[in-house]
N, C-alpha and C positions, 0 to 999 in steps of 0.2 A: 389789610390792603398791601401794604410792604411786603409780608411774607409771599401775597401770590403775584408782589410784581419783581422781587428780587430773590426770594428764594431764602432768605435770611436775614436775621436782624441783630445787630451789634451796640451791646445795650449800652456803651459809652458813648459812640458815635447818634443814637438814637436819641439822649437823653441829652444831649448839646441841640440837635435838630431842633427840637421840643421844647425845649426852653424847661426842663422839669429834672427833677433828682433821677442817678441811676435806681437808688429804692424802688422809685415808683414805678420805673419801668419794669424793674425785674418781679413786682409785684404782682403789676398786671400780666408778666408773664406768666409767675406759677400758676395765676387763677386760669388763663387761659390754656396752661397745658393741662389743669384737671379741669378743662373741659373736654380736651383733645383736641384742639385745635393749633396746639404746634406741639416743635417736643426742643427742652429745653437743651442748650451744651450751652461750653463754657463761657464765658463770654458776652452769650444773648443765646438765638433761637435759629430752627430752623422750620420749615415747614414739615407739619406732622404728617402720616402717611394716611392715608381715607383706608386702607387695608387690614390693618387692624381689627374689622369687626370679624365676627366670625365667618363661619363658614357660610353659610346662607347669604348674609350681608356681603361677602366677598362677588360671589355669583352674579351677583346683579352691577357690579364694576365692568365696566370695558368689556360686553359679552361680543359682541363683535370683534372684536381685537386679539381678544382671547383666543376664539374660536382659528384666527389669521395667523397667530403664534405657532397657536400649537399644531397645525396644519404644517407650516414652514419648519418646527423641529422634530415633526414624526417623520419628514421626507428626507430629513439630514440620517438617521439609524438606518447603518447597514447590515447588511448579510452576515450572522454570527456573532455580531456586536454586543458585549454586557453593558446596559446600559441602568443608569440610576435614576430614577423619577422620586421628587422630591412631592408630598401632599402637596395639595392647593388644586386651585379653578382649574388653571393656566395648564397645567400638567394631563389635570383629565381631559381636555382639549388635547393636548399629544395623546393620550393613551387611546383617546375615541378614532382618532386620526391612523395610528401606523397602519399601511399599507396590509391586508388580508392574509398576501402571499411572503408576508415577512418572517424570514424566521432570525429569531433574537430570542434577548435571555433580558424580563425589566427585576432589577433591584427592587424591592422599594418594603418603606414602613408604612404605609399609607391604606390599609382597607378600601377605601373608595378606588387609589388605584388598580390594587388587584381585583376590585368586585367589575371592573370597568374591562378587564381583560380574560374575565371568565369564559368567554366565548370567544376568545381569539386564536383560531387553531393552529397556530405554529408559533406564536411566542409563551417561552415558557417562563413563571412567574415566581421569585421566591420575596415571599414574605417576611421581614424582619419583624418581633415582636419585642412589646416592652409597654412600659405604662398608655395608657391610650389619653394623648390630649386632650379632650373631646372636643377644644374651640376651631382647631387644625385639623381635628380627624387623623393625627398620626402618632406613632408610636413617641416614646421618648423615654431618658434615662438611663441604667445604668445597662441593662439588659439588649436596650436598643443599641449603644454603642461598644458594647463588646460583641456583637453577631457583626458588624459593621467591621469589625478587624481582621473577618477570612472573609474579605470581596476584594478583588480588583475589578474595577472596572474600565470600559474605555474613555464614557463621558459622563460624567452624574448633571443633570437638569434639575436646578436648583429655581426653589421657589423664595421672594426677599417681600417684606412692605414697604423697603426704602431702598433705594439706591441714590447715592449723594459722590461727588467727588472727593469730597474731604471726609465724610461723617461715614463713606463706603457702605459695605452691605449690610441691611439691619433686619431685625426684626420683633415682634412684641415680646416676646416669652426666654427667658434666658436657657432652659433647656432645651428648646429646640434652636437655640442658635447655637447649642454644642454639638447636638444632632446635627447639622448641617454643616460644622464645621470637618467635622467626622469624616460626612461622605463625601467632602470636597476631596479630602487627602483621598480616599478610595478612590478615585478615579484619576484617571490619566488627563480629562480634559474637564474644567465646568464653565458650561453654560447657563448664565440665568435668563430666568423667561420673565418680560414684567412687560404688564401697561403702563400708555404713560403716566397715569396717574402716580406712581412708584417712582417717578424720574428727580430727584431733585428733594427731596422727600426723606424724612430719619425715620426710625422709632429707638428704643432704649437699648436697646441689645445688638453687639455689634456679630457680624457672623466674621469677616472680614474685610480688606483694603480690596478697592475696587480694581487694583493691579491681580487680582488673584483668579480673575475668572477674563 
């Protein structure tokens, strides 16, 4: 209840509240972050991200909003634009979205998003390859981020399970938050795409400070 009316919990300040030892708080917290329901830093806790599951699980998040996002960043890609589409929901809502008559160039490691633009007759599509995640559905590792070092691009659209003020951009898997970190520097601008559900929210793996997109 704290975590979803404050957004974190401060396990000194908590355990004076409570009349109870830090111990026990921070007990109750490790049991509660292996259940997933927060994630822990230093200090106390913050709210875990619902993003986390996999891919299928992701889908069924915020599909309406989704659909609202990626509508609003398929309209921002212009004429001639190399643009970088990071896996996830939210992105294939942009790749379903760009306009017919667009002609662009998408970056991406993502299968799903190139299988999504197979039929799109004027953007043309290069595929980075490398270990295949299977929980994200995208490429990752060593392979992925050395094809990642001949791209410039204009804007890479990046996918997060957490966005937080302090705890910045996060996500579950620590390879793909090097992958990500990767294509932020390839590009000249990054934008992340999140529902709210992602707003306020950590997981273990930091991509970056939320000053960086």
């Amino acid at each position: 209840d704290r975590l979803a009316s404050r957004g974190e919990v401060i396990a000194k300040e908590f355990s004076a509240e409570l009349g109870v030892s830090e111990d026990t708080i921070r007990r109750d917290m490790r049991e509660l972050a292996g259940k997933g329901l927060l994630q822990r830093v230093h200090g106390g806790a913050l709210a875990a991200s619902p993003a986390v599951v996999d891919f299928a699980g992701r889908e069924r998040l915020a599909p309406d909003a989704k659909v609202a996002i990626g509508r609003a960043a398929a309209l921002s890609i212009k004429r001639g634009q190399v643009v970088i589409l990071d896996g996830g929901t939210t992105t294939v809502q942009l790749a379903r979205h760009l306009p017919r008559g667009l002609e662009a160039t998408v970056v991406t490691h993502s299968p799903t998003i190139a299988i999504e633009l197979v039929n799109h007759p004027s953007v043309e599509v290069v595929l980075l390859g490398g270990r295949l995640f299977k929980h994200s559905v995208v490429a990752v590792g060593a392979a992925a981020i050395e094809g990642i070092r001949d791209i410039r691009a204009d804007t890479y659209f990046m996918g997060v399970t957490g966005i937080h003020p302090e705890a910045g951009l996060s996500t579950g898997d620590l390879e793909e938050a090097h992958v990500k970190r990767a294509l932020s520097r390839a590009a000249a601008d990054t934008v992340v795409l999140a529902s709210a559900e992602k707003l306020f929210a950590a997981s273990a793996y930091v991509i970056a400070p939320i000053t960086e997109v």
